[in-house]
N, C-alpha and C positions, 0 to 999 in steps of 0.2 A: 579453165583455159587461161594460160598468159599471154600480155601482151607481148609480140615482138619487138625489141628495139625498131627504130624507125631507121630504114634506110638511107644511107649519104650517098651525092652525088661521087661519081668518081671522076679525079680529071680525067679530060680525054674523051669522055663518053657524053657528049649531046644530045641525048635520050634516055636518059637515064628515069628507069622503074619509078614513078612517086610513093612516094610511102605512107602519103596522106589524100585522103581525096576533101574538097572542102565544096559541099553545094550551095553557092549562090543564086541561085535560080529563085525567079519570083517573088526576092525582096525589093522593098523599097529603095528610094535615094539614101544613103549615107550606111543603110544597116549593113550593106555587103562589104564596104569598106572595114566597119569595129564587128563584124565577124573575121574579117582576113588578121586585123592586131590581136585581136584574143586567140586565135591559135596558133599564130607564129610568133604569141608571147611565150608559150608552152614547146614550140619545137627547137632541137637543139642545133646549134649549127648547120650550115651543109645539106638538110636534109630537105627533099623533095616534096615538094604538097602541087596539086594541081588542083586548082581550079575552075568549076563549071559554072556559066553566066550566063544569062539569057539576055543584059543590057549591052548594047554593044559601047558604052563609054570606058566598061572595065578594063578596056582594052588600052585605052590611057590611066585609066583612074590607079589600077595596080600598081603600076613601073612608078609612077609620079609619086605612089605612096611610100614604097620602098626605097625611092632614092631620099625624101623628105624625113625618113623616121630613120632615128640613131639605133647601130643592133650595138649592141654589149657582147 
């Protein structure tokens, strides 16, 4: 079986399919954060990942992270 290319957002489309699902759930402080850098060091532009949390801080902690780390 091969992998599929990973999905990009399209403009226009506000819902768009994620092409990665990433489980946080039921880690510690800090681990959900350097699992969200390690895999969106690996995906390519544009492309969708959603994330599932069970802390409700993630809810700042993401976007705060995203806007603070430089993409290439």
């Amino acid at each position: 079986m091969t992998a599929s290319p990973p999905r990009r957002a399209q403009q226009g489309n506000e819902n768009p399919e994620p092409a990665q699902r990433l489980d946080l759930r039921g880690l510690g402080c800090a681990e959900p954060i350097v699992r969200l850098a390690v895999t969106l060091r690996d995906l390519p532009p544009g492309t969708v990942l959603l994330t599932e949390s069970d802390r409700a801080a993630m809810r700042m902690d993401i976007p705060a992270f995203c806007v603070r780390t430089p993409t290439s």
